[in-house]
BAPAVO-369671 format. One record per residue: x negated, y negated, z of N, C-alpha, C in turn. Coordinates in steps of 0.001 Angstrom, whole numbers, plus 500000, padded with zeros to 6 digits. Each point is the difference from the previous one (the first is absolute). Layout:
N
XYZXYZXYZ/...
REM end
This chain:
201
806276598685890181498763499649499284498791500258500896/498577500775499481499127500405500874499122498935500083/498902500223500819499333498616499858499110499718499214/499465501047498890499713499755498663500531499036498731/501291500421500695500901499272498837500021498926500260/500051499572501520499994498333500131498784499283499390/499073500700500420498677499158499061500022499883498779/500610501171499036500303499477498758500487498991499437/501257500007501077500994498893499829499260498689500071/499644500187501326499109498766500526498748499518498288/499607500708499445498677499540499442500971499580498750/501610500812499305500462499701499271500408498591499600/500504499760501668500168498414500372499087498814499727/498885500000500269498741499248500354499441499940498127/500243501294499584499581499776498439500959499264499457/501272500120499865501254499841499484500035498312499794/499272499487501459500664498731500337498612498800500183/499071500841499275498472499182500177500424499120498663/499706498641500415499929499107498676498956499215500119/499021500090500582498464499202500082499002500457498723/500296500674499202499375500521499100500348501372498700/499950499813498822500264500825499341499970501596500560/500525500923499887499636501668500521500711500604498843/499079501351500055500438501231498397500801500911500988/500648499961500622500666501451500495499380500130501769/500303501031500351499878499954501224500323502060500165/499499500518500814499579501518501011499799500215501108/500778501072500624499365500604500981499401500552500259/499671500909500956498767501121500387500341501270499635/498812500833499722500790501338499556499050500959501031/500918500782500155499382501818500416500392500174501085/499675500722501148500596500790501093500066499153501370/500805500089500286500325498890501891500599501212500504/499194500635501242498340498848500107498866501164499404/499215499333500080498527500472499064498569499558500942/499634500867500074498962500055500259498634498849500174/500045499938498309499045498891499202500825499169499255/499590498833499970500864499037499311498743498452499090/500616500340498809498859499305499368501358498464499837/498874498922499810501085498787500061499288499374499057/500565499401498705499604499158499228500010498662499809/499937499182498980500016498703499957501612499705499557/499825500232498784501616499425499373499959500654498670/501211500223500081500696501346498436499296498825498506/500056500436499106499472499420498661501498500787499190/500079499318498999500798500696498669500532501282500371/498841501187499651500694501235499810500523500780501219/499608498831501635500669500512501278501088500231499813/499940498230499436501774499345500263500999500810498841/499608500573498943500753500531498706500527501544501145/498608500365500110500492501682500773500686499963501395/499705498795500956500860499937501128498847500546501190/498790500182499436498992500999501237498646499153499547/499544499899501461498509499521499878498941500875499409/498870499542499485499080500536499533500086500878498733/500912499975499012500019500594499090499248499820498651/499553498241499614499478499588498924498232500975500023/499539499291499444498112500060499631499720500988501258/499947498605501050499655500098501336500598501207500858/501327500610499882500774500895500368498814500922499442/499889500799498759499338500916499245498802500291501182/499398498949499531498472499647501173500396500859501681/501244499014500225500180500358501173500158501234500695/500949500597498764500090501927500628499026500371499605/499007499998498919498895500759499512499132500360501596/499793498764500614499373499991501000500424500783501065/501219499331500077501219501142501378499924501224499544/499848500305499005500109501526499942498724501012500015/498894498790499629498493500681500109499581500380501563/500715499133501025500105500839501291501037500258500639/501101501166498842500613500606500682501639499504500184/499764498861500179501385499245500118500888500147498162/501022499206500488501588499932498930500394499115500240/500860499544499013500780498908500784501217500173501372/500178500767499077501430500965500664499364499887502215/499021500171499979499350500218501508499449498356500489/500201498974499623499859498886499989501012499296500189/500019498810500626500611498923499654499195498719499479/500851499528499132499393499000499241501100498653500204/499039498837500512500386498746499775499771498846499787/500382499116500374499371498472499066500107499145501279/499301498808499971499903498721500649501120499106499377/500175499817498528500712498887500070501055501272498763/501248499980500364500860500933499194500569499783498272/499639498268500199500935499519498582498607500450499108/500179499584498335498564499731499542499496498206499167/499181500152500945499974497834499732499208500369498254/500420498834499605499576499970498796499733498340499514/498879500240499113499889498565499371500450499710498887/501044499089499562500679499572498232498778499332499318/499469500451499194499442499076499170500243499961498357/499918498416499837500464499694498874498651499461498738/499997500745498860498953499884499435500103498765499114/498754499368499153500694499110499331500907500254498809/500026501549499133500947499844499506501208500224500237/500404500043501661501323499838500415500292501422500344/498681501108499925500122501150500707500330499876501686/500785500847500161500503500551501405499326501163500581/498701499983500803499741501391500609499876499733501512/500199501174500766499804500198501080499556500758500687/499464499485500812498921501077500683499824500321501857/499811500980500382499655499760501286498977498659500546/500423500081501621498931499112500222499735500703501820/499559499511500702499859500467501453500874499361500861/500773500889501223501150498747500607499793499071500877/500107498876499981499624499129500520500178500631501714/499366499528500961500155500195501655501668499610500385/500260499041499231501601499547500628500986501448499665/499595500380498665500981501098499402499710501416500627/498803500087500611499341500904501215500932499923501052/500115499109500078500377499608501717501898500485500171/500490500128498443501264500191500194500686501287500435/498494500968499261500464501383500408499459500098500978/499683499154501230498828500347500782500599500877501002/501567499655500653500764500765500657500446501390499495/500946499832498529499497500989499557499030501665499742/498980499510499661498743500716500040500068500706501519/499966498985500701499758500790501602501061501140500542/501382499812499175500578500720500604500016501262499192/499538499645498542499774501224499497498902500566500705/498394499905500565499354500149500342500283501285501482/501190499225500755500205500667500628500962501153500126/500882499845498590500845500820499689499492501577500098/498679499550498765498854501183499282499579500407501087/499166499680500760499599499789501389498472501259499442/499154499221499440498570500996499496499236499861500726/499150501351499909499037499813500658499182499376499926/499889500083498371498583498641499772500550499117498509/499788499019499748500528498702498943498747499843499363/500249500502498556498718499080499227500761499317499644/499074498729499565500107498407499328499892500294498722/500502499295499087499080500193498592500309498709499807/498484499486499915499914498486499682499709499323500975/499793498774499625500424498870501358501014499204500287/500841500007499272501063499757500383500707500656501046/500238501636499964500513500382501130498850500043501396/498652499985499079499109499956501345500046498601501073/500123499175499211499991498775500529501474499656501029/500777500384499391501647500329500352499936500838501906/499064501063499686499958500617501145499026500009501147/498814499457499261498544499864501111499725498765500024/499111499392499933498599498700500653499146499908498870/500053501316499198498423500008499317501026498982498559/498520499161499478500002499161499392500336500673498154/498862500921499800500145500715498465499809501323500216/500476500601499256499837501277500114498439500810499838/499229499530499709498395500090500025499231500293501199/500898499157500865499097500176501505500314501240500505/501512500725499802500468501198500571500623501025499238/499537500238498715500451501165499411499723501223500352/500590500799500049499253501753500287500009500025501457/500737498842500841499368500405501210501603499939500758/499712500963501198501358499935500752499951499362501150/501335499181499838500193498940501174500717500378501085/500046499670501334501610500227500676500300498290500476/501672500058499155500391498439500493500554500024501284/500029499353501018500536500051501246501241499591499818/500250498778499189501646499704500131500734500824499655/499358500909498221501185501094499916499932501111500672/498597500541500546499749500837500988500207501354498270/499112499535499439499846500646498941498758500484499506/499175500602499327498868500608499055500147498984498811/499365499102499471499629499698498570499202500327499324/500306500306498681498662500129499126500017499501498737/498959498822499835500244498624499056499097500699498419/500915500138499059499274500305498871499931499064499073/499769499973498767500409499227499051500846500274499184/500233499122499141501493500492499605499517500440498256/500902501280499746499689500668498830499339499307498688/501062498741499909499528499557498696498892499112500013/498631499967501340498845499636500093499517500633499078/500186501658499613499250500516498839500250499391498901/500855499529499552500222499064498614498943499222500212/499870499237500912499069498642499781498499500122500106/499621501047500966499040500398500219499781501406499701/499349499873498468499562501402499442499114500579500155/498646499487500999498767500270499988500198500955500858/498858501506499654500383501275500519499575499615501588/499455499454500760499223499647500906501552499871501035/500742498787499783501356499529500285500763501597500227/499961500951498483501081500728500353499684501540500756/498571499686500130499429501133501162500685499550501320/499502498469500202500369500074501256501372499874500394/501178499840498814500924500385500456500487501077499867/499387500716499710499858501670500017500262500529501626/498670499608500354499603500034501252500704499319500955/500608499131499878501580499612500800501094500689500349/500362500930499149500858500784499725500024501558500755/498000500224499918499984500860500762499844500210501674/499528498151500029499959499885501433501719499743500663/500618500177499015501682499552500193500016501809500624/500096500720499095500490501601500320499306500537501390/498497499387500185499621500161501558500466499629500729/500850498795499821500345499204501163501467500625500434/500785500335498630501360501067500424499551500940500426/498880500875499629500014501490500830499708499864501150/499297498792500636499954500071501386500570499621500955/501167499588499271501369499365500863500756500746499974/500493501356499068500327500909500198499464501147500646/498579499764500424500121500712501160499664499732501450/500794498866499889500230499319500907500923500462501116/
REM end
């Protein structure tokens, strides 16, 4: 067994055997080890957990539209998550409807993949890690929201890594105002500067 597979195993375990809270399914990471660039998300929703791969729902769409406007694929990526299962909230309506919905993972349910994550981290071994969100930003840096450091590139000393903290796709859902989706326009392109100059590095 390679040491990919143990982390699978490993995250299979940790989902399998979490009983602190309802979960819809549970995923791993997808695309090439090792890779270059490695984007890390929050936590799979519905149509992760149905297809088995991160980023595929709304937000997925969003997500390659962008990767591919500079150049990138998935296929040349790795893609992963902070917390692997997908947390979800039961709610019960008063006429005895059942729906459920995502919610954000709590820090404890963070903390499980926290070993995890790192060894995927070092598996991939990239040159540079975007965040999407704050969840994985928070997961990996100091900075408080993602507001204070979007678009901008970090180097963490502990991982002895490049970060670059974006927001996470389905911000365009919430925030439709063209103003918002310029400047995450402009995120995207300060993302492709920041790879070309590490490749020529």
């Amino acid at each position: 067994m390679n040491e990919y597979d143990l982390i699978k195993l490993r995250i299979k375990e940790i989902c399998e055997n979490y009983d602190k809270s309802s979960i819809g399914g549970w995923i791993t990471g997808d695309g090439p080890i090792p890779a270059d660039i490695m984007f890390i998300g929050e936590a799979p929703g519905k149509n992760e957990v149905e297809s088995g791969k991160p980023f595929v729902g709304m937000a997925g769409k969003t997500f390659e539209e962008y990767l591919n406007s500079i150049g990138l694929s998935r296929k040349d990526v790795r893609i992963t998550n902070t917390c692997f299962f997908r947390p979800i909230k039961i709610n019960l309506s008063k006429s005895g409807k059942t729906t459920i919905s995502n919610r954000p993972p709590k820090i404890s349910e963070v903390n499980l993949f926290k070993e995890v994550l790192d060894k995927e981290i070092k598996l991939v071994n990239p040159k540079i890690i975007i965040t999407l969100g704050n969840v994985p930003l928070k997961r990996l840096t100091n900075f408080k929201s993602i507001g204070e450091c979007h678009g901008k590139l970090i180097y963490d000393d502990i991982l002895k890594k490049h970060i670059f903290p974006m927001y996470h796709p389905s911000s365009l859902t919430y925030n439709r105002n063209d103003s918002f989706k310029e400047m995450y326009k402009n995120d995207w392109n300060l993302l492709k500067n920041a790879i070309t100059n590490m490749k020529g590095r």
